[in-house]
Each structure stands twice: as structure tokens, then as C-alpha cells.
C-alpha atoms as one frame of an Amber mdcrd trajectory, in Angstrom:
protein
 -13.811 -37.253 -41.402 -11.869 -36.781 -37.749  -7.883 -35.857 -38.682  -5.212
 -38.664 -37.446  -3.053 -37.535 -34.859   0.289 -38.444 -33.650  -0.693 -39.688
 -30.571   2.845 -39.587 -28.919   3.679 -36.003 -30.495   0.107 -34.987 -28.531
   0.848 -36.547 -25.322   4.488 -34.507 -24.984   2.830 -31.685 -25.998   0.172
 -32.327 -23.554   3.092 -33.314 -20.620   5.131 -29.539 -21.313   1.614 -28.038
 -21.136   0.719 -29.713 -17.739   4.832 -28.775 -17.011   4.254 -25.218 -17.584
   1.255 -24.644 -15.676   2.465 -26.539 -12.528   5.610 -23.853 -12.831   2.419
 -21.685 -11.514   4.256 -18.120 -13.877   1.577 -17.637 -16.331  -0.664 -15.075
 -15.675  -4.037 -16.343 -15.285  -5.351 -15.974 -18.972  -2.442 -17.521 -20.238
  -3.219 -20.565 -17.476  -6.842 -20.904 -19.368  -5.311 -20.728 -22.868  -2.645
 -23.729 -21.902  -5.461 -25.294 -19.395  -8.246 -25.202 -22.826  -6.018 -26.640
 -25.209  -4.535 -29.387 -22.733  -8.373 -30.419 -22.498  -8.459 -30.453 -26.304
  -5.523 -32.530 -26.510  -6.948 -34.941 -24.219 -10.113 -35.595 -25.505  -8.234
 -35.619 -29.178  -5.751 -38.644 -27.114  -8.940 -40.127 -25.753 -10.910 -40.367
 -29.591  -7.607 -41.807 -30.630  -7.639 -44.411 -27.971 -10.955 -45.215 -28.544
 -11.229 -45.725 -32.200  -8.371 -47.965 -31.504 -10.120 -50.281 -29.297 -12.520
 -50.400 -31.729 -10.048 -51.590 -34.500  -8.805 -54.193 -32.162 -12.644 -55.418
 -31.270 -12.840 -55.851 -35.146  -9.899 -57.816 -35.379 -10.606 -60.058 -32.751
 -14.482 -60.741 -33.416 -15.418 -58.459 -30.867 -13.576 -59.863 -27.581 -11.033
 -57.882 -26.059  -9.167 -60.260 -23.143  -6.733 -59.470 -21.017  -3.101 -60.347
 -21.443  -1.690 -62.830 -19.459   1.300 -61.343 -17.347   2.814 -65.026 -16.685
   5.560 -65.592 -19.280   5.382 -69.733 -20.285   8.009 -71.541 -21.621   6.979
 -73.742 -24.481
């Protein structure tokens, strides 16, 4: 069974890693350490998003529509 992650608690951590290596000091080993586990963080944020559009296909018999950005007044 996958582990649950916070997905907003991976995204910062994902932003300060993308932050650090666009401040171009790391040497370049330390670039592919943050560089590897920003792509692990993104496929983990990816899965996450994923098995959430499944959830929401289950809950609404398998249609996802699009919102409507017009506000009505009822």
C-alpha cells in the first residue's frame, strides 16, 4: 500500500528545492541530489493527484465536468 502524503507540505518542499537550485551555488552533485528528489516529489504530487481524480470519478459515476466560471444568481 502507497504512503499518503501531505500534498501541500510536498509542493513547498518541492518550491525551496526548485529555489535553491535556480540560486545556481550547489556544486554539481549536490544539484543532482536536490534535482533527483524534486523528481521524486513530483511524481509522489502527481500519484496524489491522480488517485484523487479517481475518487472524484467514483463519486460522480464516472463523469468529471467542468465547472462553470459564470456565478448565477438564484
Amino acid at each position: 500500500m502507497a504512503k499518503k502524503i501531505d500534498l501541500e507540505k510536498t509542493l513547498q518542499e518541492l518550491e525551496s528545492i526548485v529555489e535553491t537550485l535556480e540560486d545556481g551555488e550547489l556544486s554539481l552533485e549536490q544539484s543532482l541530489m536536490h534535482f533527483e528528489k524534486g523528481v521524486k516529489l513530483s511524481r509522489e504530487c502527481q500519484t496524489a493527484l491522480k488517485e484523487a481524480e479517481q475518487k472524484v470519478k467514483i463519486l460522480t459515476d464516472g463523469e468529471l465536468k467542468d465547472f462553470d466560471s459564470e456565478v448565477t444568481d438564484d
